[in-house]
N, C-alpha and C positions, 0 to 999 in steps of 0.2 A: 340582754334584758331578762331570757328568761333563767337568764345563773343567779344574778343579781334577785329574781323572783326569788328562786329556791332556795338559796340562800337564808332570806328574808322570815320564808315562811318555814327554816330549818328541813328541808324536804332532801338536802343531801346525804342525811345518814339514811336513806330511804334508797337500797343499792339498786332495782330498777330505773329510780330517775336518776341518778348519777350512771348508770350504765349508758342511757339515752342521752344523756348528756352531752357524754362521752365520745357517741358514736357522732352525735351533731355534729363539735367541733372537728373530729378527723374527716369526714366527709365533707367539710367546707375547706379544708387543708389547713389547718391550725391544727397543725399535729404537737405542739409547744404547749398549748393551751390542755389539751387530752391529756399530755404528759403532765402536767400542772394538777390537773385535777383527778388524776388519779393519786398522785403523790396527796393527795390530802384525803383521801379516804383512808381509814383504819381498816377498816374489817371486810377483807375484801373476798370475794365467794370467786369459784370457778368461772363463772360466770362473764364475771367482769374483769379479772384474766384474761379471759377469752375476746374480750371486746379491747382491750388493751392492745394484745397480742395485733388484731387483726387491722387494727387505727393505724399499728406500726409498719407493717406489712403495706395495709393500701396505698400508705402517703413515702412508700420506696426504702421503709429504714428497715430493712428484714435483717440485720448485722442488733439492732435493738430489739426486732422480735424475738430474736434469738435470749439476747439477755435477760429478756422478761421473763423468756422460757426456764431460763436456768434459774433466776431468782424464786422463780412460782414452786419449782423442785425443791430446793435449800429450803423455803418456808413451810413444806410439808402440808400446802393446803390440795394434793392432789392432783388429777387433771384426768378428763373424760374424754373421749373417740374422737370430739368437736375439735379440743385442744389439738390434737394430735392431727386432726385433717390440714388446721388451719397452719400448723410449723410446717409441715411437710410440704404447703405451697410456699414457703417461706424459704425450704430447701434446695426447691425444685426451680426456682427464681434464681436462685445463686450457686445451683451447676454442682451442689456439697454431695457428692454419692458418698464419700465417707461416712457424714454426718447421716445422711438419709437411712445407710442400713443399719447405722445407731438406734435412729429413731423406731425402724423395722421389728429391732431388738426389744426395743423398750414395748412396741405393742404387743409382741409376742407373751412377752414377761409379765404384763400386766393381761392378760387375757381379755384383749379388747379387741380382738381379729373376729369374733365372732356372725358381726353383720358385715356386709357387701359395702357400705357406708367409706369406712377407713379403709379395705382393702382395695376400692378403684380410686382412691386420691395414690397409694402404694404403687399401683398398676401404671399412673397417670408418672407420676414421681421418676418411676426409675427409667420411662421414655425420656422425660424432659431431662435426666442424665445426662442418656445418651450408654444407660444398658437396656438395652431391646430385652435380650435375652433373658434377665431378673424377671422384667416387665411382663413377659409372655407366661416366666414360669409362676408367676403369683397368678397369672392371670387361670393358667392350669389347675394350683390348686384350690381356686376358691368350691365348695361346696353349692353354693346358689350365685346365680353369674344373675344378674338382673342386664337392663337396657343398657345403663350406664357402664356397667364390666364391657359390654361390646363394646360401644363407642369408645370408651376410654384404650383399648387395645389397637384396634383399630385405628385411632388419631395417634395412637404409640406409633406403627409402625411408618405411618406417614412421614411424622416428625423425624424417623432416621432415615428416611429414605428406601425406604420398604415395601415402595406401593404392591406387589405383587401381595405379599404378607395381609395387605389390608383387604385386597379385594377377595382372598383365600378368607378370611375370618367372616366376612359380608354373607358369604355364601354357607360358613358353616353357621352362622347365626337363621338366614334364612333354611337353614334345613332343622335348625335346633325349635324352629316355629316361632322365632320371638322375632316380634315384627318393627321392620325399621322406624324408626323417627326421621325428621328432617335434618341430625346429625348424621346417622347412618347412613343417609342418603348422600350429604355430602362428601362423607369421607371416601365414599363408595366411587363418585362422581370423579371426587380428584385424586385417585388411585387410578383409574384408567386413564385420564388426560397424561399426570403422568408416564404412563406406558405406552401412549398413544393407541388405546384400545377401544377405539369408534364406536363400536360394536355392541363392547361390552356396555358403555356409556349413555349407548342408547337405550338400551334395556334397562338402565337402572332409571333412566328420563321414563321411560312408559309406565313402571312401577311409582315412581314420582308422582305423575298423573292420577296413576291409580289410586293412589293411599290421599290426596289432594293435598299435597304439597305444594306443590308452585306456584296456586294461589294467597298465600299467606305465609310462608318462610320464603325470604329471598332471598338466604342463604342457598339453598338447593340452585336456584335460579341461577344466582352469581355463578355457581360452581360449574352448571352447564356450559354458561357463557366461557367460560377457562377454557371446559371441554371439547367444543366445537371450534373454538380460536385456536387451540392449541396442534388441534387435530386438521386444521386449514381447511374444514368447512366453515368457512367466515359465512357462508349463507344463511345457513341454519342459525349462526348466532344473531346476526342482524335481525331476523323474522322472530326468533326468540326474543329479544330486548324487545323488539318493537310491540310485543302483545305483551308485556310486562305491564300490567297495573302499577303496580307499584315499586318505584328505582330507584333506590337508597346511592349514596358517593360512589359504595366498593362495586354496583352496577354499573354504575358510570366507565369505571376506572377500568372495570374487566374487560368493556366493550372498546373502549381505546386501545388497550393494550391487546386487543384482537386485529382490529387494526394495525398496528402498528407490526405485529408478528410476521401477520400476512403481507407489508409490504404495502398497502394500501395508505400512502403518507396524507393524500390531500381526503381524504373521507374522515383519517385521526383527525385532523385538523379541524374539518368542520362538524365532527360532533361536540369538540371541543368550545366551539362557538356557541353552538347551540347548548351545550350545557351550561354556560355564563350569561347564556338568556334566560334560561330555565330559573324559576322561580322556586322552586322546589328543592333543590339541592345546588351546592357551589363547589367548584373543584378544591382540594384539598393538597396537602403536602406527596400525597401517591400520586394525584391527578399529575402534578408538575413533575414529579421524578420519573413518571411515567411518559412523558411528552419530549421533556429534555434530551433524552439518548437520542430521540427517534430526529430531533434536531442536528445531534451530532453526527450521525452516521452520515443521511443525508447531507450534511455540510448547510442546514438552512438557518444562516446568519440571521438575517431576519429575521425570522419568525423566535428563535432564539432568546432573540433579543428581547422581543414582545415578551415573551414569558419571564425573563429575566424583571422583565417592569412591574409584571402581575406580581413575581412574589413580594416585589420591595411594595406596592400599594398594600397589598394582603398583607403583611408583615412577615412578611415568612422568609423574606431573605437572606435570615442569618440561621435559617437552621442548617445544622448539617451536614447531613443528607441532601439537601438543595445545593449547597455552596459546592458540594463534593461535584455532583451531575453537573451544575454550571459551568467549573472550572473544566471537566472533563469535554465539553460545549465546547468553549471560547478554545481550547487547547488541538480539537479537531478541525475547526473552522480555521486553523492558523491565525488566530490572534490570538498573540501570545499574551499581550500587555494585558489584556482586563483579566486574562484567569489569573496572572502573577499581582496584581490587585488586588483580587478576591483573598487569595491565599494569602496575603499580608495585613488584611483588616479582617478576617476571622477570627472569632472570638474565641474560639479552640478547634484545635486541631486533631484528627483522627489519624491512623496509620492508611487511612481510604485518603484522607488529605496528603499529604506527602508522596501516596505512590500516584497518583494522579499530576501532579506539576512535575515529580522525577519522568514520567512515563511520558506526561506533554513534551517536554522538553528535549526528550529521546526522538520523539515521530518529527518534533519540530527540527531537527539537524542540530538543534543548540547541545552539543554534547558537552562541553564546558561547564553550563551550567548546568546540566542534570546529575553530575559527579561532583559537582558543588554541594548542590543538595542532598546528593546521597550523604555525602560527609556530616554534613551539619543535621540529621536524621541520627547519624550514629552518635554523633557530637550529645544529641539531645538526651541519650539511653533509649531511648524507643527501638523496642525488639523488631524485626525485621520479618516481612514473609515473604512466602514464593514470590505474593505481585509482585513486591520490591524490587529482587533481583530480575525476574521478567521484564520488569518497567527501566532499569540499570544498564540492561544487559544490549540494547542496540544502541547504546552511546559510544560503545567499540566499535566505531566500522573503518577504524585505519589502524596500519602498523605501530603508528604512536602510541594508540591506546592498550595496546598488547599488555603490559605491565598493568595497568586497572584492570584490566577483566581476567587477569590473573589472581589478583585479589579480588576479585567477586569471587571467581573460583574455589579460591578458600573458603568464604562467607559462607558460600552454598553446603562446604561438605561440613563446614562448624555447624552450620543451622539444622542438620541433619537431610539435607534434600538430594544425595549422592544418587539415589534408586530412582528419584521423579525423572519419568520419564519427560514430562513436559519441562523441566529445568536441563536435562542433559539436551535435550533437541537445543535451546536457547545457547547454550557453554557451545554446540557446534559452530551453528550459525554464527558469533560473536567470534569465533577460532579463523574460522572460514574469512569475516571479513578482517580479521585483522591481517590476512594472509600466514596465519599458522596453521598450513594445510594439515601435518603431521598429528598435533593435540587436536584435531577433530577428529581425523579418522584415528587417532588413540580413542578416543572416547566413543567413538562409533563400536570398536574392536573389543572395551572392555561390557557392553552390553549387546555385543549382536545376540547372544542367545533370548533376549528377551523384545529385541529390537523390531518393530514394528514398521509398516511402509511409510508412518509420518518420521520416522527416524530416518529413514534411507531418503526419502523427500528433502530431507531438512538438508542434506547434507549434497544432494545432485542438485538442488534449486540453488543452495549457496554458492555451490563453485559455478552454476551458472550467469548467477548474479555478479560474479567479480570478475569473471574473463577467464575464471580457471575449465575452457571448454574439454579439453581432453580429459581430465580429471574425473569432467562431470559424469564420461561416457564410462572411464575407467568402473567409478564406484557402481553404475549402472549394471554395469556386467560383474559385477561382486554382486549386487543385488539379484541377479539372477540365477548364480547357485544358489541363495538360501533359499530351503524349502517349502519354509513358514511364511514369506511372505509375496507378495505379487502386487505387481506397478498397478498405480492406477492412472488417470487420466491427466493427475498432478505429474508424476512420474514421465510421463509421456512428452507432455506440455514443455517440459525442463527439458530431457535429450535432444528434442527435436529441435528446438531454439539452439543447442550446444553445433547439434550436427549444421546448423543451417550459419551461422558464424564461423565453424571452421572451414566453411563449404565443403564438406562429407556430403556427396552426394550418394554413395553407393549405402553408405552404414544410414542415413536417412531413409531411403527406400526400406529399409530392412525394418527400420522400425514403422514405418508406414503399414508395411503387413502383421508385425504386431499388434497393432492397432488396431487391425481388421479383423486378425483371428482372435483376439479379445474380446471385439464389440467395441472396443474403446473409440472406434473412426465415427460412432454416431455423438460423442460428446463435442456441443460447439466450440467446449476449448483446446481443444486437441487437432477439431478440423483449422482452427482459426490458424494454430502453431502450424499447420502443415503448410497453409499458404504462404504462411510467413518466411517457412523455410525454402519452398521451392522457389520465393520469388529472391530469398537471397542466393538461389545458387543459380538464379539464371534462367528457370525451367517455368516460365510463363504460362504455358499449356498445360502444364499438370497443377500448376493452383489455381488457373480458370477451371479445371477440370473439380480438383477438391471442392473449390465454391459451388459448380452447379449442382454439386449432388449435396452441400450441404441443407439438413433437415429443419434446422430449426438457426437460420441466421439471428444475429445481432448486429449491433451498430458497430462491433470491433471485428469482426466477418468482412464488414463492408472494407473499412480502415486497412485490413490486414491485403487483399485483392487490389483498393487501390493505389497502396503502397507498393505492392509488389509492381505493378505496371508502370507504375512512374518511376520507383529503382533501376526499372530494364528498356529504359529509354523507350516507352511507348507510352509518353505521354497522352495523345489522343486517345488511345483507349483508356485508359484512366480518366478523361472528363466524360466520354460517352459512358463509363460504368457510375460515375459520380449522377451522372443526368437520370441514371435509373434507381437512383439507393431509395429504398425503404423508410428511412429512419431521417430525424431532425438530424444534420450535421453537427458534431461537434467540435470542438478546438483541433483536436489531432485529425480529421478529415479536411476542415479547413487546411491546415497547415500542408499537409500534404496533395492538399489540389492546389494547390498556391506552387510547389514546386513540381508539378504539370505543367500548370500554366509558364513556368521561369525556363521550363524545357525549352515549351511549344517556340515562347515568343509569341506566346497568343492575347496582350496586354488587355484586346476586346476580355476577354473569359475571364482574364485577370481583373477588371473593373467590375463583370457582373458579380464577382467571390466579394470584391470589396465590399462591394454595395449587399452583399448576404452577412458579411462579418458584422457592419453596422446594425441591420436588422435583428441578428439574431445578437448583439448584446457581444460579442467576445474584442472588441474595436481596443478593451483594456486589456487584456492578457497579452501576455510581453513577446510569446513566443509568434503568437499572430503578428503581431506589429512588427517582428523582425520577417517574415514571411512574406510580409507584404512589401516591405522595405526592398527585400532581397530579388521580390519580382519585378517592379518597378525600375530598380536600376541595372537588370541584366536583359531588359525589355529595351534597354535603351532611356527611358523614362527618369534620368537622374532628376530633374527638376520635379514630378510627379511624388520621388522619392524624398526630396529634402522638404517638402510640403508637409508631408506626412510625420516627417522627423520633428521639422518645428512645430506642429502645432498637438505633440504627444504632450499629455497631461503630465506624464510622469516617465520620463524616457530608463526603461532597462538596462541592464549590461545586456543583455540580446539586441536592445535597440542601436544600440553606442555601436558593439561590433558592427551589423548589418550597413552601416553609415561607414564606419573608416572603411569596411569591403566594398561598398558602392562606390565613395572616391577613389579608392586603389583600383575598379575593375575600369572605371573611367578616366586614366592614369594620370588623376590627380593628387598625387602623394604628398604634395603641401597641403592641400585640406585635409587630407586624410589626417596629418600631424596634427593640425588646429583643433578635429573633430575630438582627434584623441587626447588634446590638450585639456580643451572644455570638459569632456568626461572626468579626468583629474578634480578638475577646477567643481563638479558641483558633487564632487564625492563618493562619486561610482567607484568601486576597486574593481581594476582590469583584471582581466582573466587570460586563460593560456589563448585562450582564441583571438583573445584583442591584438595580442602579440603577434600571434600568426596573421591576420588578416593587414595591420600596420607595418611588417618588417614586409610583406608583399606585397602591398601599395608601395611602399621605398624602393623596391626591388622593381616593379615594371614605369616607374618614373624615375629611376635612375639616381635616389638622393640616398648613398651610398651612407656618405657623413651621419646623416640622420638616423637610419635605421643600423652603426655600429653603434653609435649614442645608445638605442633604446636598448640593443641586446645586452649592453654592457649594465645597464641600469633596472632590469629587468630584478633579480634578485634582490640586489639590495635596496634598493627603492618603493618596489613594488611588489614585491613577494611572490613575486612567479618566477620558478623555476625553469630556464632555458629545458626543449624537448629536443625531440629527432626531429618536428615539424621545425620549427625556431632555426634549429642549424641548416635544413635544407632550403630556408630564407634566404641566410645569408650567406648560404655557398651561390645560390643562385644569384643575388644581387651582384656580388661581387664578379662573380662569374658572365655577367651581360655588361657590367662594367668595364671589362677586361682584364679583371685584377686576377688571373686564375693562380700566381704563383702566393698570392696573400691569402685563395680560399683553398689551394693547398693546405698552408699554412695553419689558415682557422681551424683546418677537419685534424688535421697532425695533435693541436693542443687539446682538445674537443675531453674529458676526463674520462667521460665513460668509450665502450670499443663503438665506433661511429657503426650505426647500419645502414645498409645499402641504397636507402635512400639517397641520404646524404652523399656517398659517393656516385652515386646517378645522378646527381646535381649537375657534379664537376663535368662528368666525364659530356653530358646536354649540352654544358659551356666551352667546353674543348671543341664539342663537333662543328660549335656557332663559328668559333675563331678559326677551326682549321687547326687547330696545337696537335698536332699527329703523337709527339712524342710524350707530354702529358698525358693524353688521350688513352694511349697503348698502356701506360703503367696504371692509370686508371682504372682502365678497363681491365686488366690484370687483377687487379684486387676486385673488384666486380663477379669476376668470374671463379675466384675462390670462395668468394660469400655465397652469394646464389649460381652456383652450374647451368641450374636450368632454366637461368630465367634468359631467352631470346631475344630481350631487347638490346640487352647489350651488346653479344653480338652484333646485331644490326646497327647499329650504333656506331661503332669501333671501322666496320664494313661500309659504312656509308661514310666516311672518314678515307677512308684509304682508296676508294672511289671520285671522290670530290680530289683526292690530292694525284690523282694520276697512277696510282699506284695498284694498277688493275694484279698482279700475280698476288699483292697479298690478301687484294678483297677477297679474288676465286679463292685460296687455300683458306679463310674465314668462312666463306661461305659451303667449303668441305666439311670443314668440321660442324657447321649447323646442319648441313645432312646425314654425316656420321654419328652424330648422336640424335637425329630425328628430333628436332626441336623444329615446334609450329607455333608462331603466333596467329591465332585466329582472325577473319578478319575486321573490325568496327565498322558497324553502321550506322549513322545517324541519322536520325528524322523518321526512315522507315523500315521495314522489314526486307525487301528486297528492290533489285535494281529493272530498270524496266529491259534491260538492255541482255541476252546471252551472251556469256564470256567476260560479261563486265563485272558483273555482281560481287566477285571476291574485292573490288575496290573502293575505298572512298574515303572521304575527305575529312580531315581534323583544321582547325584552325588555332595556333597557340593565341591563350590566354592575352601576350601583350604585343600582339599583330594590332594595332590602331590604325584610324588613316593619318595621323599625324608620325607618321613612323612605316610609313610604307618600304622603305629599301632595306628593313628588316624581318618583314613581314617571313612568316616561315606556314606552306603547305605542307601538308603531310600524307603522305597516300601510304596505306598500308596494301603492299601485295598478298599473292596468296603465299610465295613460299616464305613470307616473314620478312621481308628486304625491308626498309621505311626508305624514300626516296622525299631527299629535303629539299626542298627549293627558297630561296632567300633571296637568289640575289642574280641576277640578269647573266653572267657568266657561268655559273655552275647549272641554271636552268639551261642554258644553249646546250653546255655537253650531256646532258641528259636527252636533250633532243634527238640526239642523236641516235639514242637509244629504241629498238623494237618497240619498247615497251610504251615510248612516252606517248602515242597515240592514244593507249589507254590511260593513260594519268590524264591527259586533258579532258579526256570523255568522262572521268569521273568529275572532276572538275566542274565542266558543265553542269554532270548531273544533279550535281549534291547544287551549285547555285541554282536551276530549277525548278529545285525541290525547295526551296527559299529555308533553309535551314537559317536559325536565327544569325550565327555567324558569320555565313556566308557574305552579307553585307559587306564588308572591310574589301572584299574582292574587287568592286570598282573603284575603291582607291589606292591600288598597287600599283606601282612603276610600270610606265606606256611599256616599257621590255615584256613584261610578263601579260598586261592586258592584249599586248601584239600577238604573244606565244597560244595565249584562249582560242583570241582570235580566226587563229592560224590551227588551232584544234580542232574547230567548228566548223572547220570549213574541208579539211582536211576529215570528217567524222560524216558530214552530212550526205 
């Protein structure tokens, strides 16, 4: 209406109201319109140039500012300091330092450098570059510095990351006497945050005060709130916002993400409530990208979710920035489906878009599709950066993948990232897991001189992550001559885990006192690693010892002791430390007082955990449910057990196995096949365990036929790979079967060199049947594999004992004192015996001793000098009788059934011969 006015009334050739005009339509975004009606004016002044120029600029066309610039030059109508201020943000917008010191040139030329005016847009200019240095040196030689020359130097050095530079120019401004504003103040404010310098921060807050600032710019304010959040006095910031008059969005948003810093999830949460109550201000696009991480980290689906809602009401769903946060959300929370959603109904895509679902896709195990998308990323042209390959780079973690991440390899050194130390640590780790031990520690070797303790970390956590434990300790001790760098508590964390899997006991101690002469023994995860370690090497006393001196427990402290006690068969201590924990249980302490409880035979302890699993909400996680499974039917409780099984919402492959193991331990191996049938049938794919747990249910129920079926159909059916576990199945099945000369046979064809498991199978099935002459050749190979391992001697010796053939037991039993081999001896249930002289004894019961199968039932008593004495079967028990010793075998006997050990049970239903022999113990004992 009022174009159409001026028009009317000829008021156009009139270049103030066409300037204004002018400025109307760009400021309402009808930059088309601006462009229209400057095209129709003739006689155009600097002026309106200059309003031209700046319509273009506002509304994002600075590539057309540009040209206006260069048309205003060719027409020779001149151009004043304004012109010049206004290109150079036009410059500064679009990163042109060529162009910029063009323009530099052109002020100088034109003698327009004179006032302070053009010289801090120049100052401002060559920061937003990303030349510090031009920026500093204009800044040197202007002749009169006003307010604005500080500030603008000062937000220079910010902008590169300079804070030190800033708060240095702060102070020579306050000694040059020119007195802050509330930009100076901020810049000031967020150059210590960044530094994390409290101190200084707070001095520039008292000066604030002083000059009264923070009643009326909340600029200063916000900046505090950075300050104090950043710096982890979240008190101070809270009491701050809280006396805040008046609190713009970016208050809002600083005080969340102070929270959020700090770790404090449920206070983000509800100021974020309270600011959607808040009448005053409403959360904006920073609010939600600000909220979203703090969702992912946390894993809170939920809440998530909610904000996922907020943006699409808000409309703000499709920016982004949101969709990028979103997707990185749903991708951490492992669902995968709605971030691959989002990222397919985007309306564009960023190179922050693609490394985010290549990078979900990586943490999610889907490696297929993350090297999918990497392809169709390069497919697109879209240039590649570090995230990329960072985000790429753990989709390698098998030998398969060797040849991809060989060709990322390439990428990296084409993209120019050969020297990043953070892309060479990634090409480790990725070497490491594909098992190319060699190209890591190549690439460890081609930068040790610059190589740093997360380098050396990267590469001892890897080989301890994939079973390469000797390695880890190797590189450990290369890490130790360099002189530049030294372990930290990460470094520690990793050997001690190495040493405690190889069971290195002696090389653990040693790093134990590293740890101590470091200081490192007061960090919780190094004390955690220590219990961890001693409880895998046996040494129960010194990780209750690590625990009670540890300083500052966690809930993985806990986990890490009561693991250790129920590994070393001291279940009851392990539910009395569980009765004292500190902390909410979580899944992994559950799970591991569940296998206390599957120890004890304590089914009461076992139904209170139940009855805690429900409460506490873990009743769905799969590994619980197989936990509970697993105690339930080794309690004896198989009907308790298939209760539980039928009425899972969503039954696991943890569940499936935990169910064929409970029909195989109750030697039902026809169910067990149905269990494993049904698994099949609703879509479950078996795993190596399945297999194991199913060819061992066939194996102590004797369905031979059934369990060669599955081993045969194992590969090509089902994609499991026959193991050493797998074969020592079906040497064993065959082997109770009587078939020893077919599981000969089977270990003969076997592709890989069979280990000695496997031939400990046979040689257990030879001592069942008495085969003397299989036995000895068995055992022969036995004893070239492992020398030292003593059971097979006894083995071979209890063999040659049961067959009468006492000169060749004694010359076996020479040679196990000739070379001093001791097997220690096993206690069950408790620590020691109540009994002097008895205590090196006691009792094992095999796995498929049932009472429907009593005349196979097999006792085992470990002596002290190593001997294993077998009893089976009413004739070989008599000539044992005979023996010094058997007084104490029965008295162990006793004692271990008085000790009510879970197994013991099967005991009253053995053949009247051996319950006579007790008997006759007891009595013979009393």
């Amino acid at each position: 209406m009022t174009h159409s006015l001026a028009l009317k009334v000829g008021a156009l050739a009139h270049l103030p109201t066409s300037t204004s005009l002018l400025t109307i339509y760009s400021r309402a975004g009808d930059f088309s319109s601006s462009k229209a009606l400057f095209g129709e004016i003739y006689a155009k002044d600097v002026v309106i140039w200059n309003a031209m120029i700046t319509a273009a600029i506002d509304n994002q066309y600075c590539l057309d500012a540009m040209s206006f610039f260069n048309e205003m030059i060719k027409e020779g109508k001149g151009f004043d300091s304004a012109t010049l201020v206004i290109v150079i943000s036009a410059l500064s917008k679009m990163k042109k330092l060529t162009q910029c010191r063009a323009l530099h040139g052109l002020s100088v030329k034109s003698g327009l450098l004179s006032g302070s005016f053009l010289c801090n847009a120049l100052i401002d200019m060559y920061a937003k570059c990303g030349d510090l240095s031009s920026s500093e040196c204009m800044f040197g030689g202007m002749d009169c510095r006003d307010l604005v020359s500080w500030n603008s130097v000062m937000s220079g050095c910010l902008y590169n990351q300079s804070p030190d530079k800033s708060l240095w120019y702060f102070k020579q401004m306050a000694c040059c006497k020119e007195q802050a504003d509330y930009v100076s103040l901020s810049c000031a404010i967020s150059a210590s945050a960044c530094l994390r310098e409290l101190c200084i921060g707070q001095i520039v807050h008292g000066v604030g005060i002083k000059l009264g600032y923070l009643e009326f710019h909340m600029s200063v304010s916000n900046s505090l709130l950075s300050l104090y959040s950043q710096c982890g006095d979240i008190d101070a910031a809270e009491n701050l916002f809280a006396g805040m008059f008046w609190k713009d969005v970016i208050s809002w948003n600083a005080m969340i993400d102070g929270f959020v810093l700090n770790g404090k999830v449920r206070e983000a949460f509800d100021l974020l409530h309270y600011m959607q109550s808040s009448r005053s201000v409403q959360p904006d696009i920073v609010t939600v990208v600000t909220i979203i991480p703090l969702c992912a980290e946390f894993m809170l689906l939920r809440e998530g979710k909610s904000v996922h809602g907020f943006t699409i009401r808000r409309e703000a769903g499709l920016e982004l920035s949101v969709m990028n946060s979103l997707m990185d959300m749903y991708m951490k929370c492992k669902r995968v489906n709605p971030a691959e959603l989002l990222f397919q109904v985007m309306p564009e895509r960023d190179l922050i878009s693609w490394n985010t679902v290549i990078s979900g896709y990586s943490q999610n195990g889907m490696s297929r599709e993350a090297q999918i998308l990497f392809k169709k990323l390069l497919f697109s042209g879209s240039q590649c950066s570090l995230s990329t390959l960072l985000g790429i780079l753990p989709s390698c973690r098998s030998s398969s993948s060797l040849n991809f991440g060989r060709s990322i390899h390439c990428w990296q050194l084409k993209l120019g990232f050969s020297n990043n130390i953070l892309a060479v640590n990634s090409l480790m780790f990725m070497y490491i897991n594909c098992g190319d031990l060699t190209a890591s520690f190549s690439l460890l070797q081609r930068i040790s001189l610059v190589a740093d303790t997360d380098c050396w970390n990267t590469i001892i956590s890897g080989c301890t992550q994939n079973g390469f434990f000797l390695e880890a300790l190797e590189a450990f001790d290369f890490m130790r001559r360099k002189s530049h760098v030294t372990p930290d508590s990460v470094t520690l964390t990793n050997v001690l885990s190495a040493c405690g899997n190889l069971e290195f006991g002696w090389e653990g101690k040693l790093f134990h006192g590293i740890a101590l002469k470091t200081l490192l023994d007061k960090d919780t995860r190094v004390q955690n690693a220590l219990i961890t370690m001693y409880g895998r090497l046996g040494d129960t006393e010194s990780a209750t010892s690590v625990f009670s001196f540890c300083s500052s427990r966690n809930l993985c402290s806990w986990n890490c002791m009561i693991s250790a006690l129920s590994q070393n068969k001291d279940p009851k201590g392990a539910l009395e430390l569980f009765s004292c924990i500190d902390f909410e249980p979580n899944e992994v302490t559950i799970a591991t007082i569940l296998s206390a409880c599957t120890q004890l035979g304590a089914i009461r302890h076992g139904k209170q955990i139940h009855g805690l699993v429900f409460r506490s909400g873990f009743h769905t996680n799969s590994f619980i449910t197989a936990a509970l499974l697993d105690m339930y039917s080794n309690c004896g409780r198989l009907d308790i057990a298939i209760r539980l099984f039928q009425f899972l919402p969503e039954k696991s492959v943890a569940a499936w196995n935990s169910m064929i193991s409970a029909y195989g331990f109750h030697s039902n191996g026809l169910k067990a096949v149905e269990v494993f049938n049904q698994m099949i049938d609703s879509g479950s794919n078996p795993t190596k365990t399945t297999f194991i747990n199913l060819l061992s249910a066939c194996s102590h129920s004797g369905l031979v036929k059934e369990g060669l079926w599955c081993y045969e159909h194992m590969p090509d059916k089902y994609g499991v790979q026959p193991v050493t576990e797998h074969h020592v199945c079906i040497v064993d099945m065959l082997g109770r079967s009587g078939k020893l000369s077919e599981a000969y046979e089977f270990i003969k064809q076997i592709p890989t060199q069979p280990e000695a498991g496997v031939w400990g199978a046979l040689l257990s099935a030879c001592n069942y049947h008495g085969d003397i002459e299989m036995g000895r050749e068995v055992a022969n190979i036995l004893f070239s594999l492992e020398p030292e391992n003593v059971a097979y001697y006894v083995s071979l010796c209890n063999m040659y004992i049961a067959a009468g053939r006492w000169s060749d037991a004694v010359g076996l039993r020479n040679i196990i004192q000739d070379k001093r081999l001791k097997k220690p001896a096993v206690q069950l249930g408790c620590r020691s015996h109540p009994r002097p002289g008895v205590a090196q004894y006691a009792l094992q019961v095999d796995a498929a001793w049932k009472p429907n199968d009593v005349e196979a039932g097999i006792a085992v008593v470990i002596l002290q000098d190593g001997i294993q004495v077998n009893t089976w079967k009413g004739r070989r028990m008599a000539s044992y009788a005979q023996n010094a010793e058997a007084i104490a075998i029965l008295e162990a006997v006793k004692w271990a059934r008085n000790n009510a050990h879970p197994n013991i049970i099967v005991l009253s239903d053995c053949s009247s011969f051996i319950r006579k022999l007790i008997l006759a113990g007891e009595d013979n004992t009393s």
